[in-house]
C-alpha positions in Angstrom: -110.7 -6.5 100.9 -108.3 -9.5 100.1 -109.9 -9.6 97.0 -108.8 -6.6 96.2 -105.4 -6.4 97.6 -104.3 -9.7 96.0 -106.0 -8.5 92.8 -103.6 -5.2 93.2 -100.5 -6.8 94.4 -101.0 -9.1 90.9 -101.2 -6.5 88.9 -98.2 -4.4 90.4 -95.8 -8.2 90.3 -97.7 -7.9 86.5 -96.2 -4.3 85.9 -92.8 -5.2 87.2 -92.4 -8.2 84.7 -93.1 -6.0 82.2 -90.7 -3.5 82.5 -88.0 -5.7 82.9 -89.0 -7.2 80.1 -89.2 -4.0 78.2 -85.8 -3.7 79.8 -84.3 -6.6 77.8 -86.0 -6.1 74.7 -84.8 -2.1 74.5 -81.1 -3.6 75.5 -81.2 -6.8 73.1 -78.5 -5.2 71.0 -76.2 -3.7 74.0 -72.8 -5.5 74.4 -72.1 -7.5 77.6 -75.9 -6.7 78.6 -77.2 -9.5 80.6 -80.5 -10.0 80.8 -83.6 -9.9 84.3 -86.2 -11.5 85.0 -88.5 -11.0 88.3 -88.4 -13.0 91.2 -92.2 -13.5 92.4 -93.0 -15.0 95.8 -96.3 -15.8 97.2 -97.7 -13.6 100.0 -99.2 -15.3 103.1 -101.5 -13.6 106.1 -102.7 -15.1 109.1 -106.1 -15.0 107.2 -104.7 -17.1 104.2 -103.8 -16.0 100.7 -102.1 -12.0 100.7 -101.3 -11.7 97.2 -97.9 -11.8 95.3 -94.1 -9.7 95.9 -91.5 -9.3 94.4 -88.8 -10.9 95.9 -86.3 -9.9 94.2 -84.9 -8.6 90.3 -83.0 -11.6 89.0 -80.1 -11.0 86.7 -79.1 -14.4 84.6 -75.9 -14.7 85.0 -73.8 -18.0 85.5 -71.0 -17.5 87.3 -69.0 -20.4 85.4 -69.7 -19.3 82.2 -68.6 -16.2 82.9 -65.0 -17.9 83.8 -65.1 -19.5 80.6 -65.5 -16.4 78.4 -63.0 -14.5 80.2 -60.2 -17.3 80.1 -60.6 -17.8 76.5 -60.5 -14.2 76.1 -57.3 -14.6 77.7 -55.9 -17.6 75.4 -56.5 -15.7 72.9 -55.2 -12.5 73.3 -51.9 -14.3 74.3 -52.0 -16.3 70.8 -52.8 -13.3 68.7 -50.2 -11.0 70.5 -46.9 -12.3 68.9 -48.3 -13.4 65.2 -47.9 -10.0 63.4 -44.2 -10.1 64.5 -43.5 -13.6 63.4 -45.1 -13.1 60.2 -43.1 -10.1 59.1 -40.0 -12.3 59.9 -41.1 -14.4 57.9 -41.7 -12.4 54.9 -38.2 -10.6 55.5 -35.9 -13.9 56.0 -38.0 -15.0 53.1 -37.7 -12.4 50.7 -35.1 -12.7 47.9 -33.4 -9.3 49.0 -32.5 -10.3 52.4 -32.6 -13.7 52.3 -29.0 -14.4 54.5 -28.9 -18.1 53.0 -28.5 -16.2 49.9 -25.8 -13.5 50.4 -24.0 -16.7 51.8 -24.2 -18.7 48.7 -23.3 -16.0 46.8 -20.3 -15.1 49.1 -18.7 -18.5 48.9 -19.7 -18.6 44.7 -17.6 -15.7 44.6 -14.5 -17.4 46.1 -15.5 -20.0 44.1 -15.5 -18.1 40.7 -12.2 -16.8 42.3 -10.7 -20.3 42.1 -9.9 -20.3 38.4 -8.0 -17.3 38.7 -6.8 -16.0 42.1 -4.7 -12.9 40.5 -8.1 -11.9 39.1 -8.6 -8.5 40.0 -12.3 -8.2 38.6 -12.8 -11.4 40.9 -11.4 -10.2 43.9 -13.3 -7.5 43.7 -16.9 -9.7 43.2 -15.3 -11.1 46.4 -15.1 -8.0 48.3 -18.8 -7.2 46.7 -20.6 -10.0 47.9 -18.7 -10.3 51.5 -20.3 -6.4 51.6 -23.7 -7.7 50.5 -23.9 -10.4 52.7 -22.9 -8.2 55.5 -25.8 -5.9 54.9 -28.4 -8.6 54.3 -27.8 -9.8 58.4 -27.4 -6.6 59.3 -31.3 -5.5 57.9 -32.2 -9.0 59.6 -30.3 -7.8 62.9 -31.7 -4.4 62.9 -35.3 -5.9 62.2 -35.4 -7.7 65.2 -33.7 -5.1 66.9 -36.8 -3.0 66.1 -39.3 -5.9 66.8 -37.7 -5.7 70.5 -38.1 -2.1 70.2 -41.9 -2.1 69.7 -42.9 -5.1 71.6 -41.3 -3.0 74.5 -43.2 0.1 73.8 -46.4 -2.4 73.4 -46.2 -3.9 76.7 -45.9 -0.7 78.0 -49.3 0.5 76.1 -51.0 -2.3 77.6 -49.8 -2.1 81.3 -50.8 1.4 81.0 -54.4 0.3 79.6 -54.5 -2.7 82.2 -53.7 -0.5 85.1 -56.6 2.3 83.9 -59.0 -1.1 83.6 -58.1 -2.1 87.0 -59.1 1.3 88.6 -62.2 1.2 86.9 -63.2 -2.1 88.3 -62.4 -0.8 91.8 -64.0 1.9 91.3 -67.4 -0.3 90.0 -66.4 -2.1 92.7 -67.2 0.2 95.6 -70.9 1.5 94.1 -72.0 -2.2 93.4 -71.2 -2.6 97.3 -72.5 0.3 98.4 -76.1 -0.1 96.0 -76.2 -3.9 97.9 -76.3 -2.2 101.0 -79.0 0.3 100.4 -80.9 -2.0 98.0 -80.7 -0.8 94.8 -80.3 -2.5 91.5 -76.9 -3.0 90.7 -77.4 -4.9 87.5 -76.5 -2.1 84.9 -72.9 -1.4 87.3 -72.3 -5.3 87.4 -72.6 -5.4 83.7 -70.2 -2.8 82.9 -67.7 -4.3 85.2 -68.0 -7.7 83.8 -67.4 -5.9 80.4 -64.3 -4.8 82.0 -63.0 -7.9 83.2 -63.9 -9.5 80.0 -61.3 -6.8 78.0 -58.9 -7.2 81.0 -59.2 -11.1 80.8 -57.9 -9.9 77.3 -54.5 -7.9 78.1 -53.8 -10.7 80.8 -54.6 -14.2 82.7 -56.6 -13.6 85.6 -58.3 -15.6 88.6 -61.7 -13.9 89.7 -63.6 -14.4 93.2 -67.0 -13.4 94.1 -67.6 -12.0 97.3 -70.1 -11.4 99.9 -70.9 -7.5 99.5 -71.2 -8.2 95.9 -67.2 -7.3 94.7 -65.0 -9.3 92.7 -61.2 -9.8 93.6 -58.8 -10.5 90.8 -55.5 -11.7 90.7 -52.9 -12.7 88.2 -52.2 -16.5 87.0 -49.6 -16.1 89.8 -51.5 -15.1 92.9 -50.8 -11.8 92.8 -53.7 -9.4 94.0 -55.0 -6.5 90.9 -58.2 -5.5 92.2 -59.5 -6.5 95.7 -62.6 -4.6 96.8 -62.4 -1.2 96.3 -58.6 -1.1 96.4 -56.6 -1.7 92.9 -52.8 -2.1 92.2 -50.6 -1.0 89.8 -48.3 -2.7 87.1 -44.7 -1.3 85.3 -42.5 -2.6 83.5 -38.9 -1.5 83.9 -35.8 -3.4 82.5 -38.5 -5.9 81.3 -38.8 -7.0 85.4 -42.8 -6.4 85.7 -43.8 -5.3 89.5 -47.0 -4.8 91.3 -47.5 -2.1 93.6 -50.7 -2.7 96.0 -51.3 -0.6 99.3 -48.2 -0.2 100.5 -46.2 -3.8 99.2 -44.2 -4.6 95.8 -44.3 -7.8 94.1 -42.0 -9.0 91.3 -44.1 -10.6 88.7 -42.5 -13.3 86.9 -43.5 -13.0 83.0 -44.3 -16.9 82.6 -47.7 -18.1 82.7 -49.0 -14.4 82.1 -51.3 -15.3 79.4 -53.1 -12.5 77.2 -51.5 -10.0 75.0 -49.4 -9.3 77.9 -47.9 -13.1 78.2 -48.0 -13.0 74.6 -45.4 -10.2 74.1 -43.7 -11.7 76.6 -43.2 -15.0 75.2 -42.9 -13.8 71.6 -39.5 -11.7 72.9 -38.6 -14.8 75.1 -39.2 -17.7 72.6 -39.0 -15.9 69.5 -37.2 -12.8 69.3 -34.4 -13.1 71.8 -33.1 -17.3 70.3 -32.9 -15.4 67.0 -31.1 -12.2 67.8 -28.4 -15.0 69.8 -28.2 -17.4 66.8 -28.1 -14.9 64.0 -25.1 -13.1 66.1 -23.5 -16.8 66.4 -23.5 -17.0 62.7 -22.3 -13.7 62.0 -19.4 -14.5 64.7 -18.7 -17.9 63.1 -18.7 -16.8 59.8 -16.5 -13.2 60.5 -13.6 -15.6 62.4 -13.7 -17.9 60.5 -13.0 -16.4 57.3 -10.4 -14.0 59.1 -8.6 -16.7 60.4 -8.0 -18.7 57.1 -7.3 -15.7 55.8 -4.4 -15.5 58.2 -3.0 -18.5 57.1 -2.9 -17.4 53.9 -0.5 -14.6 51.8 -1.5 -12.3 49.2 1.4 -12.0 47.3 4.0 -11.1 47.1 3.4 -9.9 50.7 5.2 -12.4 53.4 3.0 -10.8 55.9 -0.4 -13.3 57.2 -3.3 -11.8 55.1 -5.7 -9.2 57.2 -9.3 -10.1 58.4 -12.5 -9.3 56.1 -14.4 -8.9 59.0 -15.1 -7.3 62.0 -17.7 -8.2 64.3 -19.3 -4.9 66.3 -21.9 -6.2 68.6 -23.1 -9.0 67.3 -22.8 -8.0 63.8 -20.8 -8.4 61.0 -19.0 -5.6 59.0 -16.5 -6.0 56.1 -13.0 -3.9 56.8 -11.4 -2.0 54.3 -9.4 -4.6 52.9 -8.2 -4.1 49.1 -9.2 -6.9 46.7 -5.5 -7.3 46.3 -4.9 -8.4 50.0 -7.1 -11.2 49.7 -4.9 -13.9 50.3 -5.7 -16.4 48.4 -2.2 -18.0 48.1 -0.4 -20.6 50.2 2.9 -19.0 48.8 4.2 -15.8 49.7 5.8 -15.6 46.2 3.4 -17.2 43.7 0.1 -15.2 42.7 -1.6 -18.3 40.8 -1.4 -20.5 44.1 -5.1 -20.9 45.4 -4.5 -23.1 48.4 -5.8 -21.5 50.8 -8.7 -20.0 48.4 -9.8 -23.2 48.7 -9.6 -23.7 51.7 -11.9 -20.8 52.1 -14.6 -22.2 49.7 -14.0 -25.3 52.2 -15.7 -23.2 55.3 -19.4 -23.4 53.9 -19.4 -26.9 54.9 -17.5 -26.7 58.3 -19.9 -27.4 61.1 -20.3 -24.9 63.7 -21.9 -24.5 67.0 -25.5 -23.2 67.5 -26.7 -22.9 70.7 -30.6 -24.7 70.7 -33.4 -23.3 73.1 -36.5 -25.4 74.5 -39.7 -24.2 73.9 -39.5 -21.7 76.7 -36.9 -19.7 75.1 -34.3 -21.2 77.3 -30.6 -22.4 76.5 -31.0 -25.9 76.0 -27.5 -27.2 74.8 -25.7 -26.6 71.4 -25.4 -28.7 67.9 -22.9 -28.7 65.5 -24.7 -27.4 62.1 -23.1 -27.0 58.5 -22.4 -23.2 58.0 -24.5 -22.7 54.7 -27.4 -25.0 56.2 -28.0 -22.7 59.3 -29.8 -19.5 58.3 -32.2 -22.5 56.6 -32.5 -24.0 59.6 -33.6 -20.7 61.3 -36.1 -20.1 59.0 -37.9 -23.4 59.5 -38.0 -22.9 62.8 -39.6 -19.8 62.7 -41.7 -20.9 60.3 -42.9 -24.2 62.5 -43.5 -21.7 65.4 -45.8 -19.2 62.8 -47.7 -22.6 62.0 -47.9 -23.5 65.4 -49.1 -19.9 66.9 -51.6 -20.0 63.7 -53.2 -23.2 64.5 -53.4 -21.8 68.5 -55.2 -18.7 67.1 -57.9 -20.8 65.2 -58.4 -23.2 68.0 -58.6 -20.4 70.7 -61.0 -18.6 68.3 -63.1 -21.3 68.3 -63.3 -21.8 72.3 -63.7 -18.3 72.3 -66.5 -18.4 70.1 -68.3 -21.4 71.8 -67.9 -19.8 74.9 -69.6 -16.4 73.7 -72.2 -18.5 72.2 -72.3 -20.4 76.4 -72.4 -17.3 78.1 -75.4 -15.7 74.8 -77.1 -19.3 76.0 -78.4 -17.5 79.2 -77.1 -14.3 80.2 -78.2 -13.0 75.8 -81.5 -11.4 75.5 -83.5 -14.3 73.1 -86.2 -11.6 71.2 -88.9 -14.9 70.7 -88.8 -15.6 74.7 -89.3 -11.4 75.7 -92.5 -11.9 73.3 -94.1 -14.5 74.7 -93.1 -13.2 78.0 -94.8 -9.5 77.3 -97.9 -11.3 76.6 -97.8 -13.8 79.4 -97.5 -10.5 81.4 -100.2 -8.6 79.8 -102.1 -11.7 80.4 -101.6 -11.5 83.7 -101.6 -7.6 84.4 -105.5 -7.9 82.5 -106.4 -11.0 84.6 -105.6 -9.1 87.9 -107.2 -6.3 87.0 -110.2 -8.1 86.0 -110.3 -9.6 89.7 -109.7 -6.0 90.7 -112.6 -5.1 88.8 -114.9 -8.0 90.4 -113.2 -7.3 94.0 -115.2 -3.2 93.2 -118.2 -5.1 92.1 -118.9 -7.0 94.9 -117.6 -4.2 97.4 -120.6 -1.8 95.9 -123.0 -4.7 95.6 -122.4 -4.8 99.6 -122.6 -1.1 100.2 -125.9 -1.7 98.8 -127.1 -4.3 100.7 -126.2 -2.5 103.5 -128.0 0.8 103.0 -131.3 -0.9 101.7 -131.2 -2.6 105.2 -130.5 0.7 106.9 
């Protein structure tokens, strides 16, 4: 009878290799499918041989590699986040029709066109025309990365939500992986659709991932902070951009450094990108509105003996032109002669005053002030935006790449490989035929003895 039952128990550890196998081939195409295999174990009696188990289903996946593809999934999502934002500034501070270094070069060539003729009406007037022009080339700048702020905002929102509603679901997968360990079911297709989940989570933010004992995961931010432990997940929101976590019954404030993913990436695209600009472009404006308006007070238009009125206003950061008449621009130095262009020159004088710029460290954070030439500084915003684009770009490439190498690490082992799964199906048909051939011989023998037997009896 061992014959038999080892021939049997072959055949049935046969039958089981082959539908996993059949398994992986039918799922070869199926994102974030990781591929089984069957764990055989030999069988012992107190006779000797009993056969072959199964020991266990055996799902390839490697733990580390696992950490790898998520955390570049994670690098990159942080990189990509911010790049369509910078490259639309770029365009726009670019672009000939909002260019700012160009509405001040043309402001200060209209004073200087001015120069020849200060009683100039027509010239006043270009004067007037251009201070307008420039206005409204900062102020499209202003408003753009007022609007940038705007929508970053409403996209960090969209992704809390969607991180939050990941979260849940890996609780959730959470609690039927641990309840299937404890009744001994396969788990695999559950433990693959939550590692799909972490992966696009690992995506929306930096995380830190522990295995446990009943077969969960627990996640947690770059910080520490606890997203998903066991069964149990928190929740994210964003409020006055302070991000908190709500788990159980605590709050945490979440400091928006270090986040990584799109999430850190909004986040440091406002911080280090949007929020220096918005400050420097509203220092420019600031300089270049008191500036003028004070020179201008020190000046007559005559033959007024009155200070000559500002030009500008400055409303939040912005510059406006007032309603000044070209024939209160006061160009003069004398309240009684109208050909006297002193303090028109003076004026032109201004695009080469230095003025103060606040500088910010890579973080986004005040880090001191230098003195910059007036016409030189929207040029020296743009190149470093520009160096930041290049930088971001070559961050994108290079996490790409990880990211790529990784998918190709993780493919490596936990990927179904079609050649392998053939010559597996016929290493298991092999054996399912060979087992049943012994099967076949065990019978033989069996009815050979009956046989013997009954010609006896």
């Amino acid at each position: 009878m061992s014959l038999l039952l080892n021939a049997l128990s072959g055949a049935e550890a046969a039958q089981a290799a082959l539908t996993t196998t059949s398994q992986n081939v039918a799922n070869a195409a199926t994102p974030g499918y990781t591929r089984e295999g069957v764990l055989l174990g030999s069988l012992q009696t107190t006779q000797g041989g009993g056969g072959v188990q199964v020991l266990a289903l055996q799902r390839f996946s490697d733990g580390y590699k696992n950490l790898q593809l998520w955390q570049s999934n994670s690098v990159l999502g942080q990189a990509q986040a911010g790049q369509d934002y910078m490259t639309q500034l770029e365009q726009v501070m670019s672009d000939d029709t909002s260019n700012v270094n160009q509405g001040v070069q043309q402001f200060f060539a209209a004073l200087n066109a001015a120069s020849g003729q200060p009683d100039s009406t027509p010239l006043r007037q270009q004067v007037l025309s251009s201070a307008t022009a420039l206005s409204e080339r900062m102020g499209t700048l202003q408003n753009l990365l007022g609007s940038q702020q705007s929508s970053i905002n409403a996209q960090e929102q969209a992704v809390v939500q969607q991180l939050n509603g990941l979260t849940g679901d890996i609780a959730l997968l959470n609690g039927k992986i641990s309840a299937a360990r404890a009744t001994g079911a396969d788990d695999s297709a559950l433990q693959d659709a939550r590692d799909q989940k972490i992966d696009t989570l690992a995506g929306l933010v930096g995380l830190q991932v522990v295995d446990q004992p009943d077969g969960t995961k627990s996640i947690s931010l770059p910080n520490g902070q606890p997203l998903v432990v066991g069964a149990n997940a928190g929740t994210l929101a964003i409020n006055n951009q302070q991000l908190t976590l709500s788990f159980s019954n605590a709050s945490f404030n979440v400091p928006t450094t270090n986040l990584s993913g799109q999430l850190g990436g909004l986040f440091n695209t406002q911080n280090q990108v949007l929020a220096p600009l918005v400050k420097q472009m509203q220092e420019l404006a600031t300089n270049i509105g008191n500036s003028v308006n004070t020179q201008l007070a020190a000046g007559y238009a005559p033959p007024a003996t009155t200070p000559g009125q500002p030009l500008f206003t400055i409303n939040n950061g912005q510059l406006q032109v007032t309603s000044l008449q070209a024939s209160d621009l006061a160009f003069s130095s004398n309240t009684t002669d109208v050909g006297n262009s002193d303090n028109l020159t003076a004026l032109i004088a201004l695009q080469q005053q230095p003025m103060t710029l606040t500088e910010f460290d890579s973080n986004g954070q005040p880090n001191g002030t230098a003195q910059v030439v007036m016409g030189d500084v929207f040029n020296q915003l743009v190149g470093s935006l520009g160096t930041q684009s290049q930088q971001n770009q070559a961050s994108i490439a290079t996490a790409q790449t990880v990211r790529d190498q990784a998918q190709q690490n993780w493919s490596s082992s936990a990927g179904v490989n079609n050649d392998e799964e053939a010559t597996n199906l016929v290493q298991y048909q092999q054996l399912y035929q060979a087992n049943m051939k012994v099967a076949q011989v065990a019978n033989q023998c069996f009815d050979a003895a009956l046989q013997m037997l009954g010609t006896t009896n």
